[in-house]
N, C-alpha and C positions, 0 to 999 in steps of 0.2 A: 607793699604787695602781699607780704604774707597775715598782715591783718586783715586786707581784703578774704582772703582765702577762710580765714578763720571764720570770720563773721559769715560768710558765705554761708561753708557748709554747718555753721551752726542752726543757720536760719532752714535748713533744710533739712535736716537732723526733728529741731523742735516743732514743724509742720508737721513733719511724719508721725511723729511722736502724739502729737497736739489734736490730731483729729479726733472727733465726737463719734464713740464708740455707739454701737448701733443691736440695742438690747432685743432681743426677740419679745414681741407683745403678743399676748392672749387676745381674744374675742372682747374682753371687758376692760382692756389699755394696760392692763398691769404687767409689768415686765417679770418674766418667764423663764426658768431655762428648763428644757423635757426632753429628756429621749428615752427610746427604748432601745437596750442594751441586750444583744445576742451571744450569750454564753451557753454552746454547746455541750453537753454534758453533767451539768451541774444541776442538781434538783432544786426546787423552792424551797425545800428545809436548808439546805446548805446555804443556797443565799441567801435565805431568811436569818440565819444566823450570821453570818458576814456581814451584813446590812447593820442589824440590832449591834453588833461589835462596834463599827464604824459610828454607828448615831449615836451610843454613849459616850464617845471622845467630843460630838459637839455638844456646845453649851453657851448659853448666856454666860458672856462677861460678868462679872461680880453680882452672881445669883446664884441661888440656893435652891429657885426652887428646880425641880426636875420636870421636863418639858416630853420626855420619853413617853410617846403611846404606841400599843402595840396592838394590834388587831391580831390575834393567834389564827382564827381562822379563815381568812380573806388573806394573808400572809402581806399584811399591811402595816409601814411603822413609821411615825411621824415624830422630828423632833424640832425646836427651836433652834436658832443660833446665833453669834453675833460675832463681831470681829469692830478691833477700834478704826478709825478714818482721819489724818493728820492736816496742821495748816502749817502749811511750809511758811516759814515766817523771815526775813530777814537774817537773824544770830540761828534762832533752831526751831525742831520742828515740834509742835506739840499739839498736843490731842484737840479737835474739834467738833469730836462726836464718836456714835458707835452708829454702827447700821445693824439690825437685825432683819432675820428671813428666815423662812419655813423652808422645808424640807421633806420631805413624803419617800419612799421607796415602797413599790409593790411588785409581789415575785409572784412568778409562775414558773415552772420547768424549764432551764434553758433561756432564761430570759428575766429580766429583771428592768422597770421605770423608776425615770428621779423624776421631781417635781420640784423645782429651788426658786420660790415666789417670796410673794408679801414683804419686801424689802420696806425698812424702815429707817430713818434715820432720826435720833434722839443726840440732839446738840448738847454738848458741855459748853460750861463756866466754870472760870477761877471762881473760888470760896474765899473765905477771909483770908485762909492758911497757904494760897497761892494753888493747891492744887485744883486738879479738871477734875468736876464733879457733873454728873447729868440732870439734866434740868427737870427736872417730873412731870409727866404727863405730858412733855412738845416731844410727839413722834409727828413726821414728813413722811408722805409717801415719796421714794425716790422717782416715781415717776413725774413727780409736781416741778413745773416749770417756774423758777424764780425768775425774780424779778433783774435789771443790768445790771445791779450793781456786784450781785453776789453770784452771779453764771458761770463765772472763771472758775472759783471755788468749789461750786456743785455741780462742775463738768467735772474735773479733777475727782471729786468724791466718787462721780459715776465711771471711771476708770477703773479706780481704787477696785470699788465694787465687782465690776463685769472682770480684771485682772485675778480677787481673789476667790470669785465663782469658779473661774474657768483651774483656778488649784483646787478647790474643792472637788469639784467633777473628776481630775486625772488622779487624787487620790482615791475617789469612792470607787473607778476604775480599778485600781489595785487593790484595792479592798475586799470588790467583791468576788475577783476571780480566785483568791486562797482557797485553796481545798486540802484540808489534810488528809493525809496519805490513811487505807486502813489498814492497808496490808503493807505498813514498812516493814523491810527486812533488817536484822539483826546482821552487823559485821562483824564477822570475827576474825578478831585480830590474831596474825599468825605472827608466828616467831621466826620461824626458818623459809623462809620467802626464797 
């Protein structure tokens, strides 16, 4: 009876879990993620600087080159990005791609847009020496539809995705509302309190 139970609520756990997340698509099929963010108080320079902060920390996986552009007066800055995607394997889990995707922020007074598009997915191979290495020039749009046999896997990938979009957003959240103080005050430390 208590294997019944187990198996039960496993089966009910892994459906919850299991369902096909549901990507916001643009006009032209490509999966999207956009908002406009209302921060009162805060000028386009300040989050124009918050922003450019935050878009230097992302970056292509094992690249060199720099992807950082900046539009100074349109208060516009776009970067690249990527993050690795796992095959849960039997004994352990190991690399079976990266996905890469764009990124846009544009400010205006009190108010600040993301833009988190053009997702790609660039499959790795073991190499001689047993390491994941990526296969050169095979990018996938993640919104491409495979075929049965590999669905499971690039549903899962699409999880992965939409899971670490949705951490990117609530960091670039924190990111952009920082504002340093200009009038901190100095405490002075008393003795005879």
């Amino acid at each position: 009876m208590l294997k019944f139970i187990i198996i039960y609520f496993a089966g009910i756990i892994s459906t919850a879990f299991g369902q096909d997340v549901q990507f916001p698509i643009d006009g032209t099929g490509n999966f999207i993620f956009t908002e406009v963010v209302e921060v009162p108080g805060l000028s386009k320079e300040v989050l124009y600087r918050n922003g450019e902060l935050f878009l230097k920390q992302v970056k292509i996986l094992n690249s060199r080159k720099k992807n950082l552009q900046k539009n100074d007066d349109d208060f516009i800055i776009s970067n690249k990005g990527s993050f690795y995607v796992y095959r849960i394997g039997s004994v352990k889990k190991a690399i079976d791609g990266a996905v890469e995707y764009s990124i846009t922020l544009e400010m205006k007074d009190g108010k600040y847009r993301y833009t988190i598009t053009n997702f790609l997915y660039n499959e790795f191979k073991k190499n001689r020496y047993g390491k994941s290495e990526p296969i050169k020039g095979k990018y996938l749009p993640l919104e491409l539809e495979v075929s049965s046999l590999n669905s499971k896997q690039w549903e899962k990938h699409r999880e992965v995705v939409y899971l670490k979009t949705q951490d990117l957003i609530l960091n670039l959240y924190g990111e952009m509302i920082y504002s340093k103080s200009k009038n901190s005050k100095k405490v002075k430390k008393l003795d005879n309190w």
